[in-house]
N, C-alpha and C positions, 0 to 999 in steps of 0.2 A: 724341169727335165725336157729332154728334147725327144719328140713323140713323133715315128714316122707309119704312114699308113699306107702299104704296095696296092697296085692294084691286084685281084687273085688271077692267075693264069691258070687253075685245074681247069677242066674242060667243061666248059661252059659254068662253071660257078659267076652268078651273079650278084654276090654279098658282097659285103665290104667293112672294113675294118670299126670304122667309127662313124655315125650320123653327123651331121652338122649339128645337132643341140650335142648332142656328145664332144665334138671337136669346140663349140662355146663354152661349157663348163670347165673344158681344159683349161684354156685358154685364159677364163677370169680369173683360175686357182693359180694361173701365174708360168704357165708352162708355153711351149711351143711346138706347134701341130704342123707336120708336113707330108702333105697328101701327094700322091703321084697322080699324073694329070688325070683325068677319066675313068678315076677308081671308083666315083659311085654313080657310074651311067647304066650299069647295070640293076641297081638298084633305083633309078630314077632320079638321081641324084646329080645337081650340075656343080660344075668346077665353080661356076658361080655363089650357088650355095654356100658350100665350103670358106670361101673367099670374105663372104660376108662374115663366117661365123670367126672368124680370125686365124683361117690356117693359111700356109705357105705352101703354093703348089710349084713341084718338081718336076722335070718332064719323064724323068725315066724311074725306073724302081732302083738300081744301081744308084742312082743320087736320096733316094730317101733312108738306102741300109747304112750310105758311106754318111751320110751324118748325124745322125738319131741313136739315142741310147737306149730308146725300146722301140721294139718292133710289134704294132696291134695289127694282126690278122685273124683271118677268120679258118682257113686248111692251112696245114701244115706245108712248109717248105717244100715247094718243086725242086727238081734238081737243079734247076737252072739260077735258081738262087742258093745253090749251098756255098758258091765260094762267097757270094756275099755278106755272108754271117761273120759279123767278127767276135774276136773273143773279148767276154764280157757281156755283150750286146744282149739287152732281155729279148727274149721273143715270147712274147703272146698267145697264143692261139691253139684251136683243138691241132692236136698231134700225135694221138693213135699210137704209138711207137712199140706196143706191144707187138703187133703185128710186121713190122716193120724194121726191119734189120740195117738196109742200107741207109733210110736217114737218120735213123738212132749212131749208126756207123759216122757219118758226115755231121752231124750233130756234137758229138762228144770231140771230134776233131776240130771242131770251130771252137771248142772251149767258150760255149755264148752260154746264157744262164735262159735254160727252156722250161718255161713256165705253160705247163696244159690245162684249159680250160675242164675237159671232161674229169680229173680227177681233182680238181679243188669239193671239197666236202664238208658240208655243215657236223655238226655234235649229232645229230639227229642222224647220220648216214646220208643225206639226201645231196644229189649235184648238182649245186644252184645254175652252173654254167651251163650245163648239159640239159638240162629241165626245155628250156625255150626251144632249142632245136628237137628235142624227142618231142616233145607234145607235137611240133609242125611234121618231122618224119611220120608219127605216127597217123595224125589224120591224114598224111597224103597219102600211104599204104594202100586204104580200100578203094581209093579212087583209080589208083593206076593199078591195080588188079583188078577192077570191076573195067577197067580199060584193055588191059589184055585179056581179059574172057571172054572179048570178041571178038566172032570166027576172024574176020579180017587181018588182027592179030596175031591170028597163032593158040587164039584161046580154045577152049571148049564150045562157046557162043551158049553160054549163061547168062541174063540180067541176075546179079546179085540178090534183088528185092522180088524176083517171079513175078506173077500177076496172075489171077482170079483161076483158079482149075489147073495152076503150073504151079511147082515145087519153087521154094528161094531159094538161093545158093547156098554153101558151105562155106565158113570161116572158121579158120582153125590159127588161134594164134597164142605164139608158144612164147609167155614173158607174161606177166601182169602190173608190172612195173606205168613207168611212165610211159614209155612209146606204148605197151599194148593198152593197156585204158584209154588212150585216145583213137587208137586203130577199130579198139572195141566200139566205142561212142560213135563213130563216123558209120560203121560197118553195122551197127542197131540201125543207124540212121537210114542206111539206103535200105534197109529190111533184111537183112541176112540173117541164116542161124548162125550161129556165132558161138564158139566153144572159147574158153580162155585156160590157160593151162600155166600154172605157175608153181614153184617148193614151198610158198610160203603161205599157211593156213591160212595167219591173221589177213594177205593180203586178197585172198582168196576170198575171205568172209566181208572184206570191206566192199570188191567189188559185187559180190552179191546182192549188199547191202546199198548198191547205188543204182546198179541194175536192172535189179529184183529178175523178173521171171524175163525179161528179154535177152537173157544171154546165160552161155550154161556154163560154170567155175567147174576145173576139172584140174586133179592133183598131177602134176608134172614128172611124169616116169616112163621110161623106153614104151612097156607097154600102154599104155594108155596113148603117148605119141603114134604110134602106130597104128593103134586102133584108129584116131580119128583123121589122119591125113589121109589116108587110102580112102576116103570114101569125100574128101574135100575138095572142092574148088579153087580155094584161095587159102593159102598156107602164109602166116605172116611169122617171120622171126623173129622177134624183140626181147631177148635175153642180155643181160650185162653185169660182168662181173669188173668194178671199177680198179680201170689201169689194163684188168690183165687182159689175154684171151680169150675171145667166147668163148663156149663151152658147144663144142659139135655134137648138139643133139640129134640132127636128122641125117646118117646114112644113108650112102648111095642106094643100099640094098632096098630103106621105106622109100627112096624117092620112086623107085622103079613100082612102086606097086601103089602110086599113084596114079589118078585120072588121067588117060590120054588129054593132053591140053586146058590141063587146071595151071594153075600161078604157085608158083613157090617169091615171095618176096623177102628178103635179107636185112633187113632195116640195120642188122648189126654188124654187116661189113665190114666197117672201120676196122672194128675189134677182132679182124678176122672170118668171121660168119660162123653161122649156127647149123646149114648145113654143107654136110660133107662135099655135093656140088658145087659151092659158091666159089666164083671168081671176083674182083673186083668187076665194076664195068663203069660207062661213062653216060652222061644224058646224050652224049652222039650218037653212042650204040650200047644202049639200055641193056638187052635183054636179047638170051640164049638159049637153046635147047637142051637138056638131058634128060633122055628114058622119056619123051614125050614131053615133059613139064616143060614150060615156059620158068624161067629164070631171069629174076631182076636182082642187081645186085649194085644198084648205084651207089656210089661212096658220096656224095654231098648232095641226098636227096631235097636237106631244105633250099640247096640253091637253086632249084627249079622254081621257087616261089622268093625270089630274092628281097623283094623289098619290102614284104611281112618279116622275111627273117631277118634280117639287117635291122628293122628296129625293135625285133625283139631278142635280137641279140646284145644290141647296146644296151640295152634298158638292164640286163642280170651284167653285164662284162665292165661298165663303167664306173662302179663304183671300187671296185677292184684295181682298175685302170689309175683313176685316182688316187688311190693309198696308195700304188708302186710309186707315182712321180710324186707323192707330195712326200713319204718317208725315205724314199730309196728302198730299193729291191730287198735288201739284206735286213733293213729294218725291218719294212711292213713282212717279209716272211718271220721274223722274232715274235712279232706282236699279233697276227693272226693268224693261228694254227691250221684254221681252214682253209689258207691261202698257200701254208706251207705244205699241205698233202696235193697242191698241185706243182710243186716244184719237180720236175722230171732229169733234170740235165744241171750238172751245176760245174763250170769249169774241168771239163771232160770227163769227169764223175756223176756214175747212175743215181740218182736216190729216191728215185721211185720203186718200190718193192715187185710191186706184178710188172712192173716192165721186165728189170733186171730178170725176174722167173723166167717171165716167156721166151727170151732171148738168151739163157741162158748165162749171164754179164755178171760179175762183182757189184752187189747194192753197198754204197757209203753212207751209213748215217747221216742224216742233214744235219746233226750236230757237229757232224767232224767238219764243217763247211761253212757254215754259217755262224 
């Protein structure tokens, strides 16, 4: 199969589709890899690399969509490439589309077969794709809230951790999942009280159990959310419901009865955010005010750390990568079912279920399709 890698154009995203040992193991299984020039300098990566590993570099992204039969990215489609999509063409890569109407719109128009990273699903429930980026979103959380809570930011001017005869700060973070036990572990780290709020006992009782008395497991409900962010510093969202919508737990009305210049951060953006403030926003211009709170809402926060996340993205995406070019798309979704709960887009047809919801769209069974 012929296997093309854009550079990403979001703003300031510095990932990249595939590592050069990723673009080698292609390459030996018999395939052919074509890189757009300077797509992994952001990640530290030289066209040279590449070259060595056996790929074929392109000067423009327009010459890697017009002839490659899948498309390995890492964010979903700019506009500036939707007419590039052709139909048929896999594409690859996280693509959010619950939230997202006009590229789900320009998407089912290309009639291309859109394969999302975030809802591929093991038997166990868990998102092998999505795992590597949450874990990295998550530990970055407390750091860039322990970064705007000072004054010079826009914060409160808290050290997260206090010192000797001074209070530590407040963490309040609403998910227990993956992003928040890592948001957790970093934010024990720097010293913080740290409250974790999740619906689900067992997960609640796990992190207890990993914890113990350095952070405090709290049942996830309107009031209890309210009780602990009005008196918090640092508010982390990390809620996810796979494919669909967040779920708007936090109301304009709790944000206002937050600390003059505490941090509200959004880890779950993509998916629309978790509170009722949230806009997208970019690593250019981070972060907004409402009702006093500082607001971060960056949509590709592991791109600020690109070349951790670029090989811990290839390291869960390539093997998957693999079974598309060596069965063909159609196959490998037959024969691995966890491959086919990421099929989102198939020939102008929804068959993602929480997409099709949130968008309000006709879902077709991937039987009818495949």
């Amino acid at each position: 199969m012929m296997i093309g890698v854009p550079k990403e154009i979001k703003n300031n995203e510095f990932r990249v589709g595939l590592t050069p040992s990723g673009v080698r193991i292609l390459t030996e299984a018999g395939h052919e890899i074509y890189i757009e020039k300077d797509a992994g300098e952001g990640s530290g990566i030289s066209d040279e690399e590449y070259i060595e590993a056996g790929a074929t570099l392109l000067p423009l992204a327009s010459d890697v969509f017009e002839q490659t039969e899948m498309i390995v990215k890492v964010k979903e489609p700019m506009p500036e490439e939707y007419e590039l999509i052709r139909e048929n063409q896999i594409i690859f890569t996280y693509l959010h589309l619950a939230p997202a109407p006009e590229l789900t719109e320009a998407l089912i128009k290309s009639k291309c077969v859109a394969v999302a990273y975030e809802t591929i699903q093991l038997e166990d429930g868990s998102l092998p794709l999505l795992t590597p980026m949450s874990m990295i979103a998550g530990r970055i959380a407390p750091q860039i809230g322990a970064h705007y809570l000072e004054k010079v930011h826009g914060g409160r001017g808290v050290l997260l951790g206090g010192v000797p005869g001074v209070g530590r700060g407040k963490v309040t973070i609403l998910g227990g999942g993956v992003v928040g036990m890592n948001a957790a572990r970093i934010a024990v780290g720097l010293g913080a009280e740290v409250y974790v709020l999740d619906i689900d006992y067992k997960q609640l009782s796990y992190l207890d159990t990993i914890f113990g008395n350095s952070l405090t497991t709290v049942m996830c409900n309107e009031e209890n959310i309210s009780r602990l962010i009005d008196s918090s510093d640092l508010v982390i969202g990390a809620v996810l419901i796979p494919g669909a919508k967040a779920p708007a737990l936090v109301s304009k009305d709790m944000i206002s009865t937050m600390l003059p210049g505490s941090v509200a951060i959004d880890v779950c953006i993509d998916q629309g955010g978790c509170f009722e403030t949230s806009k997208p926003t970019t690593h250019e211009e981070p972060v907004y005010m409402v009702e006093g709170v500082v607001h971060y809402c960056v949509t590709n926060m592991p791109g600020a750390v690109g070349r951790t996340s670029t090989f811990a993205l290839t390291n869960a995406t390539l093997p998957y990568v693999l079974e598309i070019a060596n069965l063909g798309c159609e196959e490998a979704l037959n024969r691995n079912g966890s491959l086919a709960k990421g099929l989102n887009l198939f020939n102008g047809e929804v068959i993602c279920k929480p997409v099709a919801d949130s968008l309000g769209l006709v879902c077709t069974p991937i039987e009818a399709v495949i």
